[in-house]
C-alpha positions as CSV (number, residue, x, y, z in Angstrom):
1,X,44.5,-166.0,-65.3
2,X,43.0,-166.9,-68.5
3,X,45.9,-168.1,-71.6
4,X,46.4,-165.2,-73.9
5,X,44.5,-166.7,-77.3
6,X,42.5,-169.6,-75.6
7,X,40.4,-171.7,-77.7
8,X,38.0,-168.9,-76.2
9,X,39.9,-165.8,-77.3
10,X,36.6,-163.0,-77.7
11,X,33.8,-165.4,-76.7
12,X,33.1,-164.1,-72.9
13,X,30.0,-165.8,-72.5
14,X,28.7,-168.8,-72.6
15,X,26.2,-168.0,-75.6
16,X,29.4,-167.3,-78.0
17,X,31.3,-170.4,-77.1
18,X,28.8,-172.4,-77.8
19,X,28.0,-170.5,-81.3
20,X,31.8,-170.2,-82.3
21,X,32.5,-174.2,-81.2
22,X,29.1,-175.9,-82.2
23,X,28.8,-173.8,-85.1
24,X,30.6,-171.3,-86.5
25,X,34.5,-172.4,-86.4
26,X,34.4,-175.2,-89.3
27,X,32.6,-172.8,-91.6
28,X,34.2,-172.3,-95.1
29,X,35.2,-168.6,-95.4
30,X,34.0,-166.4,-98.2
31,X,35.6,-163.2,-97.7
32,X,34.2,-160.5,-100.1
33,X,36.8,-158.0,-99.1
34,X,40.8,-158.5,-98.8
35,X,44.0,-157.3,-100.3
36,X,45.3,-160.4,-101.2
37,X,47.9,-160.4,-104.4
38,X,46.0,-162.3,-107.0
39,X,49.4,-162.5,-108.8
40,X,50.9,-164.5,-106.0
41,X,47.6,-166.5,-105.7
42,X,48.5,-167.4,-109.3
43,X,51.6,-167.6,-109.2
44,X,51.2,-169.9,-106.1
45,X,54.0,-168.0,-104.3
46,X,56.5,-169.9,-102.0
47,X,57.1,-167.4,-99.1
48,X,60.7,-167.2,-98.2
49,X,59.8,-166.2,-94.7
50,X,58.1,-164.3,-92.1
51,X,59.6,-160.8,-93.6
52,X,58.0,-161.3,-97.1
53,X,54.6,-163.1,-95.8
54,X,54.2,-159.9,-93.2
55,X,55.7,-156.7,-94.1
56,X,56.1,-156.4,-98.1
57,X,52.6,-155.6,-98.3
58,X,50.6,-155.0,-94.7
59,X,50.0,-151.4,-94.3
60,X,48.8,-152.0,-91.1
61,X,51.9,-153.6,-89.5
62,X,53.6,-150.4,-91.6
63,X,51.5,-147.9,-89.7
64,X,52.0,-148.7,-86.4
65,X,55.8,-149.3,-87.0
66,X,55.6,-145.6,-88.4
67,X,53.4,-144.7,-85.5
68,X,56.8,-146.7,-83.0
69,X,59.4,-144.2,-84.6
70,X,60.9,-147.0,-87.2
71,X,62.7,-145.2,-89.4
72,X,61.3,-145.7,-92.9
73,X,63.9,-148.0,-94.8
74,X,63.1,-150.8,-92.2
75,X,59.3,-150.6,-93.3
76,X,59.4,-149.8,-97.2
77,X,63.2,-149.2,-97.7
78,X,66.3,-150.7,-98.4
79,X,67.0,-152.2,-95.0
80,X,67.7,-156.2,-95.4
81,X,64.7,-158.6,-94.9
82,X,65.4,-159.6,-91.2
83,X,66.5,-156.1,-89.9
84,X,62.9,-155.2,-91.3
85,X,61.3,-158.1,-89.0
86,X,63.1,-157.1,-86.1
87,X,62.2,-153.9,-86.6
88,X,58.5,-155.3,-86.1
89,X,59.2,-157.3,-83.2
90,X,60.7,-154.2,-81.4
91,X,56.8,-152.6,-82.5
92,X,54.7,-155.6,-81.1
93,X,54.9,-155.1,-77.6
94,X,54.2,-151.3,-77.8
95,X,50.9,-151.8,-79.8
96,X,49.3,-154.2,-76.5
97,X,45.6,-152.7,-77.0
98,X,45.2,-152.3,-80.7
99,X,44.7,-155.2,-82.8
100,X,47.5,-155.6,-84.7
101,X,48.3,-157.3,-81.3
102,X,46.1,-159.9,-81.8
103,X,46.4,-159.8,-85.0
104,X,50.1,-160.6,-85.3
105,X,49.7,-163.8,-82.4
106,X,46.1,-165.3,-84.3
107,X,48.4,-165.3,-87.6
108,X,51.5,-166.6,-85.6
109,X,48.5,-169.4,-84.0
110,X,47.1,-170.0,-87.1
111,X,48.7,-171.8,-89.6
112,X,51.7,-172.2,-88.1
113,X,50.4,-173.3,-84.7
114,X,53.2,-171.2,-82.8
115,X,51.4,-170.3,-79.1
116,X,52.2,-169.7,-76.1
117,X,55.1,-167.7,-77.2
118,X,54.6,-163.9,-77.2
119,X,56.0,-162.0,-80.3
120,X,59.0,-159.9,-78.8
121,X,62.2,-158.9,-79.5
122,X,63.1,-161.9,-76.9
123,X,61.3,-164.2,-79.6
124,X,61.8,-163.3,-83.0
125,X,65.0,-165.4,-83.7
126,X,63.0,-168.9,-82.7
127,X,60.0,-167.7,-84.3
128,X,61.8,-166.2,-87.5
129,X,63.0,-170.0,-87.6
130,X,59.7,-171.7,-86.8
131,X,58.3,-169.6,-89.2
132,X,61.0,-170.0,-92.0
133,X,61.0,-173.9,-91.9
134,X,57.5,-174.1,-92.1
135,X,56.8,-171.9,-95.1
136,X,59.2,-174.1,-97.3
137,X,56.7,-176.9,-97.2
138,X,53.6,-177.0,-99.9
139,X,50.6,-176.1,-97.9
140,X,52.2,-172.9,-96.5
141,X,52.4,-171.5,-99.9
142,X,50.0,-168.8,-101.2
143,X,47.3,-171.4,-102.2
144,X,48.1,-174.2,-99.1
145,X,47.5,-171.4,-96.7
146,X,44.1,-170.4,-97.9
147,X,43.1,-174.2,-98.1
148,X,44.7,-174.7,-94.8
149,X,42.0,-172.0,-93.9
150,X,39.3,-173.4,-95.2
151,X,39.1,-170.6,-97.7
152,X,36.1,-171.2,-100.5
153,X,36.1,-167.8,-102.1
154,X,37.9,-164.5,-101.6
155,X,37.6,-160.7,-103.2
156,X,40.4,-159.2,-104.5
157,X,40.6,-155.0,-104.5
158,X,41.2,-153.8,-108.1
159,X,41.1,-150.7,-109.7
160,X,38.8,-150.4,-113.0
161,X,41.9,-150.5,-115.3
162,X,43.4,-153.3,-113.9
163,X,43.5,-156.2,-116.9
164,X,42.4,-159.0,-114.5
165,X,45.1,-161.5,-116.1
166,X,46.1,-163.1,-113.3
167,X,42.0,-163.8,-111.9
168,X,41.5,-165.3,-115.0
169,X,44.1,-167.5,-115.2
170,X,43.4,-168.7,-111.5
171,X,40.1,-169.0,-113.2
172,X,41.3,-171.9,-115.7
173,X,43.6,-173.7,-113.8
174,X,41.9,-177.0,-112.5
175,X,43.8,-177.5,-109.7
176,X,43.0,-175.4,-107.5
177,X,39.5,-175.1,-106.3
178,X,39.5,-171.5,-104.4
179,X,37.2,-169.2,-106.2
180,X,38.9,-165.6,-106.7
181,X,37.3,-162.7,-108.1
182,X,38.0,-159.3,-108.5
183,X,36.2,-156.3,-106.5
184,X,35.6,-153.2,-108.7
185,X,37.1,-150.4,-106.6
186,X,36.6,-146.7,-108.8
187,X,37.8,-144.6,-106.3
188,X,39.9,-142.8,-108.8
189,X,37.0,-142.3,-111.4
190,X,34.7,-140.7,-108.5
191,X,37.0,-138.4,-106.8
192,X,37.2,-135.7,-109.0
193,X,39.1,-133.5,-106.0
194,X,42.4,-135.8,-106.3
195,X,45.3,-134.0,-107.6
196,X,46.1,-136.7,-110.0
197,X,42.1,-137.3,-111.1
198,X,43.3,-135.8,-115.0
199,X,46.0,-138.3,-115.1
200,X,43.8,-141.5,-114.1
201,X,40.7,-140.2,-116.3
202,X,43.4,-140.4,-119.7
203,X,45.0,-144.1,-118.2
204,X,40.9,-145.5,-118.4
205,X,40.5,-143.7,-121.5
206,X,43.3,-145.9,-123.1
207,X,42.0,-149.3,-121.0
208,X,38.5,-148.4,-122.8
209,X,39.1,-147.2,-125.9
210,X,37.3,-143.9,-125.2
211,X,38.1,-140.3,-125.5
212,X,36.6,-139.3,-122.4
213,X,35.7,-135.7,-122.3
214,X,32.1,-135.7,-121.5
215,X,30.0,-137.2,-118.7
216,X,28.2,-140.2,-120.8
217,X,31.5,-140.7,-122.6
218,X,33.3,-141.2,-118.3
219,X,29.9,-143.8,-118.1
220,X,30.6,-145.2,-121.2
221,X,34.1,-146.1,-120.2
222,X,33.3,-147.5,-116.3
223,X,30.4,-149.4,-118.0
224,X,32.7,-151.2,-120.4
225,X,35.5,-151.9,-117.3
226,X,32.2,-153.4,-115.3
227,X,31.1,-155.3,-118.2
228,X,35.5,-156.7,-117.9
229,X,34.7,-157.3,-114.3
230,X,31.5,-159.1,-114.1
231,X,32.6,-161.3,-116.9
232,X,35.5,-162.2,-114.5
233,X,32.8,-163.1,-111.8
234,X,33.0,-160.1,-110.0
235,X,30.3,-159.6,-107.2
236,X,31.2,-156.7,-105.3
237,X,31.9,-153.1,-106.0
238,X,34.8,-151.6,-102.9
239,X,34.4,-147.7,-102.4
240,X,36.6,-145.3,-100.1
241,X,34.9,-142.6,-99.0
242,X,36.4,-139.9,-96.5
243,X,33.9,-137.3,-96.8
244,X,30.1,-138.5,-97.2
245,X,29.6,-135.7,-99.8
246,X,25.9,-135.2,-101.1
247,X,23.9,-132.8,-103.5
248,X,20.9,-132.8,-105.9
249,X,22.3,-134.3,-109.1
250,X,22.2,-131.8,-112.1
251,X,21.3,-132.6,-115.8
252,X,24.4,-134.1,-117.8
253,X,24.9,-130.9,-119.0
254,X,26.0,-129.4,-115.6
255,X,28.1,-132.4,-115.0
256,X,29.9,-132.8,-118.4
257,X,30.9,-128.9,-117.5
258,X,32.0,-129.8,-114.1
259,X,34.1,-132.8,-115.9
260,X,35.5,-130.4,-118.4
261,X,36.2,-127.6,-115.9
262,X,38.6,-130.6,-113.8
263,X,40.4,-131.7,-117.0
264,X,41.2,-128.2,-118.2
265,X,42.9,-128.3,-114.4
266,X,40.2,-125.4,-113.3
267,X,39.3,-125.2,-109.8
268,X,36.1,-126.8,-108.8
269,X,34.1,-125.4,-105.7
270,X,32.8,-128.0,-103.2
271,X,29.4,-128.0,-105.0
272,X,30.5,-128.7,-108.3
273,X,32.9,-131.9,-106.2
274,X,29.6,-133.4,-104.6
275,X,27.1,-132.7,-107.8
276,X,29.5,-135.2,-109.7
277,X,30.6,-137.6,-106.9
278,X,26.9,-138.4,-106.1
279,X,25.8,-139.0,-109.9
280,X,28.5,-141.0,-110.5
281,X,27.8,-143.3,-106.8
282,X,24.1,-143.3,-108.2
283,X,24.7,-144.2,-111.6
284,X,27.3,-146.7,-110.5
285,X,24.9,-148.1,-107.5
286,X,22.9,-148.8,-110.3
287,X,24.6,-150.9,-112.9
288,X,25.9,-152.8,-109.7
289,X,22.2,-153.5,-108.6
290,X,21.8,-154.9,-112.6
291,X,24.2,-157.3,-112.3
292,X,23.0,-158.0,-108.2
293,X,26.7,-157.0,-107.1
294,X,27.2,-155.6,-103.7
295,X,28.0,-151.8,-103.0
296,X,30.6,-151.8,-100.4
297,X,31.6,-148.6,-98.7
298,X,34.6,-147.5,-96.8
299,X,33.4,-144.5,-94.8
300,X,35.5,-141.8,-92.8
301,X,39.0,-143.5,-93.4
302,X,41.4,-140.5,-94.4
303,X,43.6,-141.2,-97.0
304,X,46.9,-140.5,-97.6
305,X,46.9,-137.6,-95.2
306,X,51.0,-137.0,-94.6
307,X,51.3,-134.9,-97.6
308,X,55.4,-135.5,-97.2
309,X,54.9,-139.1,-97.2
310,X,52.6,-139.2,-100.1
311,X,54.9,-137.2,-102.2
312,X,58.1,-139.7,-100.8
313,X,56.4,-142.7,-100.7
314,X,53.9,-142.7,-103.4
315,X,50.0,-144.0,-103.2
316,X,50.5,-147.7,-101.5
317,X,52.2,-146.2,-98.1
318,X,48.7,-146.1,-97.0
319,X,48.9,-143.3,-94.8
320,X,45.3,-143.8,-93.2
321,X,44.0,-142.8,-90.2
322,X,40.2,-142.9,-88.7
323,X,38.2,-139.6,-89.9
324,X,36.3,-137.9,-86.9
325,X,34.3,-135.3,-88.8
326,X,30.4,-136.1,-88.6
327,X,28.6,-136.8,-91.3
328,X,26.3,-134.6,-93.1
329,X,22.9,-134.6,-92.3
330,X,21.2,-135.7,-95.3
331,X,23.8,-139.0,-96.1
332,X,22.6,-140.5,-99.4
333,X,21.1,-144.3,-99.9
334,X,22.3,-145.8,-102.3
């Protein structure tokens, strides 16, 4: 019986262990698309220990704790640090089949060289202590880990408002050698459906400087917060999109109205939803393709879905399942 996480963990044929080996493992990694904190990046945060490197911010070890029955305060609650971990070692063994599996034993393998050890209930006192000696040393802070890895540039997820303080002063700091830039994600500036669309539309008014009650003035404002990003060395653009909505685009005249209807908190029928969330992909697709960003899209993931959650827990629970529903016929190209 093969190790669990050989050297050839996912390479089943010879063609892929000798691309991986020969080729592919001492590649530098430039990962357009991550969640990292650029604060703690900044910051270059010393991780106390395995609780605060894994479960202050993974929403995916949170979801399949929720999905175990944990009880919320040992995921986003008030429950000490090591009641939380051990509360994710109970999860591990149940989640053999889905990848937070594999996951959880490649980041146990790699950096802290911890294998042959399965992560269990059994195991999580020697590996809380493995883990907790190791992260005190220099190269398993924030920055030693992604130069441990090889790391050469990574891509943030931030919201147009976002001031980008913290890129910027990873930016000017000469010691550190890790290019990382921020990813424009407008999620909140497309989806005119979400309950709280008014309230974010007002917050990038201020950010801007722009009264924003018309459709050129909305442009106006996202232009100005891309003009922000790309001077920060921004080369991707991140979107979630749960429903691949599509529909002639109308004059700005139709589409002001639509925009006017929302912030006077009118209802909007699914037309008027998809006439403003495809001019606004378009028009973004193409100030991205001036400044040769990448358009990245997240399609069919459904956000924040446990209404009771959401209301409890707030936006970063990430409640997010897979969406099944097909997508329409005529999908638009952007």
């Amino acid at each position: 019986m093969k190790q669990f996480l050989c050297e050839d963990f996912l390479l089943s044929t010879p063609t892929a262990q000798k691309l991986y080996h020969d080729y592919a493992k001492d590649q530098p990694i430039f990962d357009y698309h991550c969640h990292l904190n650029p604060k703690e990046i900044a910051e270059n945060r010393q991780f106390n220990d395995l609780a605060e490197i894994w479960l202050e911010g993974d929403h995916y070890k949170w979801r399949a704790m929720r999905s175990a029955g944990v009880e919320e305060r040992l995921i986003t609650g008030d429950a000490d640090k090591y009641s939380k971990y051990l509360a994710f070692a109970q999860t591990v063994p149940k989640c053999i089949g889905n990848p937070i599996y594999h996951w959880t034993h490649l980041e146990l393998r790699r950096p802290f060289g911890i294998t042959n050890t399965l992560f269990s209930p059994q195991t999580a006192e020697k590996i809380w202590h493995q883990g907790k000696a190791l992260l005190q040393q220099p190269e398993f802070s924030a920055r030693g880990i992604m130069q441990q890895m090889n790391v050469k540039l990574v891509g943030t997820t931030d919201d147009p408002i976002d001031s980008l303080e913290h890129h910027k002063a990873i930016a000017q700091d000469n010691t550190f050698d890790i290019e990382v830039v921020p990813s424009f994600r407008p999620d909140r500036a497309f989806k005119i459906e979400l309950p709280l669309f008014n309230d974010y539309i007002e917050q990038l008014g201020k950010v801007a400087d722009i009264d924003i009650n018309t459709f050129d003035k909305l442009k106006q404002a996202l232009l100005k917060r891309i003009e922000h990003f790309d001077q920060q060395g921004c080369k991707s653009a991140d979107h979630g999109i749960e429903i691949v909505r599509f529909a002639a685009i109308p004059d700005e005249t139709k589409l002001t109205h639509i925009l006017q209807k929302r912030l006077q908190n009118q209802p909007l029928v699914e037309e008027e939803i998809a006439q403003f969330s495809t001019a606004l992909l378009v028009w973004l697709g193409t100030e991205y393709h001036k400044r040769n960003w990448v358009m990245q899209m997240h399609i069919g993931a459904i956000r924040n879905n446990n209404s009771r959650m959401f209301k409890l827990l707030g936006q970063t629970a990430d409640l997010t399942p897979l969406a099944t529903a097909p997508l329409p016929s005529r999908s638009p190209v952007y």
